[in-house]
C-alpha positions in Angstrom: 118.6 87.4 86.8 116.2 85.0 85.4 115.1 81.5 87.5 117.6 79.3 85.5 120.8 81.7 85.8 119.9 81.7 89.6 119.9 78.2 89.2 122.8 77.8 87.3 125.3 80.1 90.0 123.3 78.3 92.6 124.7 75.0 91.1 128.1 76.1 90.1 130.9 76.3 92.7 133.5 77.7 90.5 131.2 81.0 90.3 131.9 81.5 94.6 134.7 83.9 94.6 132.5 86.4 91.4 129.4 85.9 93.5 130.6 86.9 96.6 132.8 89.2 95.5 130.3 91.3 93.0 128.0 91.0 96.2 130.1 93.0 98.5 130.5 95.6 95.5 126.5 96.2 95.2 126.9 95.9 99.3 128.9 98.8 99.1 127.5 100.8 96.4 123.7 100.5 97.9 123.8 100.7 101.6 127.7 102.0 102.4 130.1 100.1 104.9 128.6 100.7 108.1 126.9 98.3 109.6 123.6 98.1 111.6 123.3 96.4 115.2 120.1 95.2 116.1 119.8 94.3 119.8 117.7 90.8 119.8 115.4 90.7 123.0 114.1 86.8 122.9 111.0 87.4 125.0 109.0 83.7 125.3 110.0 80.7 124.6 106.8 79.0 124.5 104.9 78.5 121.2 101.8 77.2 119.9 103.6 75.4 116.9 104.5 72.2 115.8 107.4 73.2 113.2 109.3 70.2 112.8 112.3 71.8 112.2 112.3 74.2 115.4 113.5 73.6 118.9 110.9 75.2 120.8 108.1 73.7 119.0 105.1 72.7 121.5 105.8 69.3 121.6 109.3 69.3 122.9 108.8 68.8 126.6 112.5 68.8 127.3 112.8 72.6 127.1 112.4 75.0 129.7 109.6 77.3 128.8 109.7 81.3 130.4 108.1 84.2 129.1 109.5 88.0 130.5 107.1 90.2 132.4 106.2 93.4 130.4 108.7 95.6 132.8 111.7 92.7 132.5 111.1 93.3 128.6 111.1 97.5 129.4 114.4 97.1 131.4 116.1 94.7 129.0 115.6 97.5 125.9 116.6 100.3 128.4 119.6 98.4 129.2 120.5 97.5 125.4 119.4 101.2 124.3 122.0 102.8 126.8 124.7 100.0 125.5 124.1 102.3 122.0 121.5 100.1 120.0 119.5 102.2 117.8 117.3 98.9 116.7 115.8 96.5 118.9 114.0 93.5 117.7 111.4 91.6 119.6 111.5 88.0 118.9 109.2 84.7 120.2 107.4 82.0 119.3 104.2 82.0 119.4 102.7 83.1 122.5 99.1 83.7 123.0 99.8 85.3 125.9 100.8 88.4 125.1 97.8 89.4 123.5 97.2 92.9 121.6 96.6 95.0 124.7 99.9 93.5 125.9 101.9 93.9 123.3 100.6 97.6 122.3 101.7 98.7 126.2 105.7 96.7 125.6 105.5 98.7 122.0 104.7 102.0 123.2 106.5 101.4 126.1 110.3 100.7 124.1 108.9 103.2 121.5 109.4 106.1 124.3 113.4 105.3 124.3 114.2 106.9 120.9 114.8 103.7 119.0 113.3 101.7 115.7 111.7 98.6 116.8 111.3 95.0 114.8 108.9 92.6 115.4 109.1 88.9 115.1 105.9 87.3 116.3 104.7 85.6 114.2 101.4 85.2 112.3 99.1 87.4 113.4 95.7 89.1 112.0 95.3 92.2 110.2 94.0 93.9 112.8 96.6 93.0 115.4 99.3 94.0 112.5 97.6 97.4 112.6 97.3 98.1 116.1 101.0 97.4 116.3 101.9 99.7 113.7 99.3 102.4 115.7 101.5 101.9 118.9 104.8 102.4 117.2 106.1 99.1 115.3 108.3 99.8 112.6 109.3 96.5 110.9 107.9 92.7 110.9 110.3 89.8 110.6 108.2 87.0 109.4 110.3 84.2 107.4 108.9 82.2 104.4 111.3 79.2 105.5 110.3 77.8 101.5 108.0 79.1 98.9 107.9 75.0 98.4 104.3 74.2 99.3 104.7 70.5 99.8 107.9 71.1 101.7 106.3 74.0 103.7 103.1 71.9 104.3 105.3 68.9 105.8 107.5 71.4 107.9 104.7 73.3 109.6 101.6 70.9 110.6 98.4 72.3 110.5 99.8 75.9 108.8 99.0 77.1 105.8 101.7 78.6 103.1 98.8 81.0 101.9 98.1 82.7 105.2 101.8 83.1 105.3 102.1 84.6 101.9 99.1 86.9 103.2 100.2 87.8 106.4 103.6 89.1 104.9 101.5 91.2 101.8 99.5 92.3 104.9 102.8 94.1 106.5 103.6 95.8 103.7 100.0 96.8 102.8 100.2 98.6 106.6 103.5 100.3 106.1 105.6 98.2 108.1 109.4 97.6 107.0 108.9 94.0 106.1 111.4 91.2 106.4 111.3 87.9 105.1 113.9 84.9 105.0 114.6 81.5 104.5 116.2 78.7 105.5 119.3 76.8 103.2 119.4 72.9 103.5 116.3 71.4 104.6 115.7 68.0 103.8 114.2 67.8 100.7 114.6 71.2 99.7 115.8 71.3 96.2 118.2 74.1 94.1 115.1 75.1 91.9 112.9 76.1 95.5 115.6 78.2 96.7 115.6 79.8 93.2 111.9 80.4 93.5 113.0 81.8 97.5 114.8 84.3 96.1 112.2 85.4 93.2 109.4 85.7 95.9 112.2 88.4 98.2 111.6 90.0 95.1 108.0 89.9 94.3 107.9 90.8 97.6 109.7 93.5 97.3 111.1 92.7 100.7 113.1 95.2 102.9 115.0 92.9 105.1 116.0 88.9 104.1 117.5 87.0 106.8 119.0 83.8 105.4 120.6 80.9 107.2 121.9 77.4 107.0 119.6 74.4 108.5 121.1 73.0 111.4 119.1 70.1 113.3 117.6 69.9 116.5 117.7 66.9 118.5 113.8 67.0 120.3 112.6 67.7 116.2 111.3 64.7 113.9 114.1 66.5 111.3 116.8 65.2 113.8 118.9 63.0 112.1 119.2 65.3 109.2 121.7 67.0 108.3 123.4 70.2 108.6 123.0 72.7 105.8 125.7 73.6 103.8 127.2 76.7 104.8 128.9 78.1 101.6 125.2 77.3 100.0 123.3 79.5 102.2 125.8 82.2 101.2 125.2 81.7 97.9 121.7 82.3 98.4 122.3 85.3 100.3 124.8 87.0 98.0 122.2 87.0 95.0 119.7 88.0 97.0 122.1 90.9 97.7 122.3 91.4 94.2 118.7 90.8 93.0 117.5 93.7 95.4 120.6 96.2 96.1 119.2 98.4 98.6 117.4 96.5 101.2 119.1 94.8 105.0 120.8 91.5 104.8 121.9 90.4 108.2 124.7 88.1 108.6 123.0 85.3 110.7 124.4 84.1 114.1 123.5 80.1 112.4 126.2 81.0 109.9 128.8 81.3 112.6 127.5 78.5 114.4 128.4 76.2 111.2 131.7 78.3 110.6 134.1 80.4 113.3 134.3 83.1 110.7 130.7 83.1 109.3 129.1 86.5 110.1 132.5 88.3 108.7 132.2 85.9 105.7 129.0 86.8 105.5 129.2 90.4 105.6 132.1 90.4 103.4 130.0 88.9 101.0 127.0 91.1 101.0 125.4 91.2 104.0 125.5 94.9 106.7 123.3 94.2 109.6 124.1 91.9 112.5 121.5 90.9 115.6 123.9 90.5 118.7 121.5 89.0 121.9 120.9 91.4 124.1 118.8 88.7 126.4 119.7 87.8 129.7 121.6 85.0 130.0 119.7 83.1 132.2 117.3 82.7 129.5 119.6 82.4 126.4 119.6 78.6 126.1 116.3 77.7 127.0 115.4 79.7 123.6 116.9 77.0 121.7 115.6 76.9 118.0 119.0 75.1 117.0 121.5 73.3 118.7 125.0 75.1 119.8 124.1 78.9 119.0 127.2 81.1 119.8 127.3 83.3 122.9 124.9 81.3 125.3 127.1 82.5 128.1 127.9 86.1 127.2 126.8 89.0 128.5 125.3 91.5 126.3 127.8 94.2 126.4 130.4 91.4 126.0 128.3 90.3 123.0 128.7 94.3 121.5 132.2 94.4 122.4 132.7 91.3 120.5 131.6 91.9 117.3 132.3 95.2 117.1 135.8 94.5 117.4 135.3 92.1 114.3 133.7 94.7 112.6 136.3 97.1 113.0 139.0 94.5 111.6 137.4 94.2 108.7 137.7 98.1 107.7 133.8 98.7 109.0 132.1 100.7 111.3 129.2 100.3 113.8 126.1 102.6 112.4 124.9 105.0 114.8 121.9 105.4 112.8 118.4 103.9 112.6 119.0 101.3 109.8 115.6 102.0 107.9 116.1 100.9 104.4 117.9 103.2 102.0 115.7 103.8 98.8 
């Protein structure tokens, strides 16, 4: 598809039901019906940035800041590997704390429990990115957010959109399986950048796209916005689907925050990865990027149960398998 016939489905409601069900089709045909689990390990809650858009952005001195030990981090994946996760993903904000020494040991470390491991961490150099990769890393989850400069530029305060562009061409220069994302309904944000969003997955040849709706946070200056629109960030996930066949879509826990059903919507509608929280929850809500994310209060072989019961009733199965992208 060209920019304007994104556009145009983007714009036109009475294209849902085609969209989402041609989505699911190239779902099926690409990638199969099982579905990948990824066990999400949030490390640190404590962050150098000033997103506007993000709970635990430095200035919010309401949260609760923590940061896990190296062995608290080793025992959480051992725990979630014996619960059956053949993917853990290592997510925080930015924390300077864990510097590359630090992070190489936690790498190597989860790397000798058989599994494929994800990192979200945020900007980093090209060295660090390498040294990573040296101790074991296997995919980087770095969102764009927007490909809109001036709306990136007034989201992230003293960032730069072009040091993001080159820290994700980076990853994929080192080998990493790179993912990439953005975010549906921020104020501002305009049909024709969301169109552009889905162009750059592509010039980016990206192998995983994480997509979810906007959802406000109370201790942001973006908090009397509102809500994305749910059915929108679908949209925008379903032709990503369709715009690159083969890659990971997961069907984001902010979906189902905006809508009971949403991560069975969504992978009903192209999507075949979900990231249940395999944190402990003592530390679940304090790693609060949005308000009112699903399973605070679960524990994380409640979590598994959970949705792989949902999976299951949809006709699907749980992949036992690595989850590297099919080619």
């Amino acid at each position: 598809m060209n920019r304007q016939e994104i556009i145009d489905i983007l714009s036109d409601k009475t294209k849902n039901d085609w969209l989402f069900k041609t989505a699911n089709q190239i779902r099926h045909e690409n990638v199969g019906d099982e579905v990948h689990l990824r066990g999400l390990i949030e490390f640190s809650n404590i962050c150098k940035r000033q997103c506007k858009y993000c709970g635990l952005r430095s200035a919010n001195n309401k949260v609760e800041r923590y940061r896990l030990s190296v062995n608290e981090i080793l025992s959480t994946a051992k725990n979630a590997v014996a619960m059956g996760y053949k993917t853990l993903v290592l997510q925080s904000g930015e924390d300077d704390y864990y510097d590359t020494d630090k992070m190489c040991e936690i790498i190597s470390g989860i790397k000798k429990l058989d599994t494929a491991l994800t990192l979200s961490i945020g900007e980093k150099t090209y060295e660090d990115y390498k040294a990573y990769k040296k101790s074991g890393a296997d995919r980087y989850l770095l969102r764009i957010e927007t490909t809109d400069k001036k709306l990136y530029t007034n989201m992230h305060p003293g960032a730069s959109i072009e040091n993001r562009f080159n820290c994700l061409f980076n990853l994929k220069k080192l080998g990493y399986e790179t993912g990439t994302g953005c975010l549906v309904g921020l104020p501002d944000q305009t049909i024709e950048s969301l169109a552009d969003d889905i162009l750059f997955f592509k010039e980016l040849d990206a192998d995983m796209v994480g997509i979810g709706p906007f959802i406000p946070h109370k201790e942001t200056p973006f908090k009397d916005a509102g809500n994305g629109d749910f059915w929108l960030a679908l949209k925008v996930m379903a032709l990503t689907r369709i715009i690159l066949p083969n890659i990971n879509i997961p069907a984001t826990t902010a979906m189902e925050t905006l809508n009971p059903n949403g991560r069975i919507i969504a992978l009903q509608s192209g999507a075949n990865v979900v990231m249940p929280n395999v944190t402990g929850v003592e530390y679940r809500p304090k790693y609060e990027i949005y308000p009112n994310k699903i399973c605070l209060n679960d524990a994380p072989e409640k979590c598994r149960g959970c949705i792989e019961g949902k999976i299951n009733s949809i006709g699907r199965s749980i992949s036992r398998k690595y989850g590297f992208r099919k080619h």
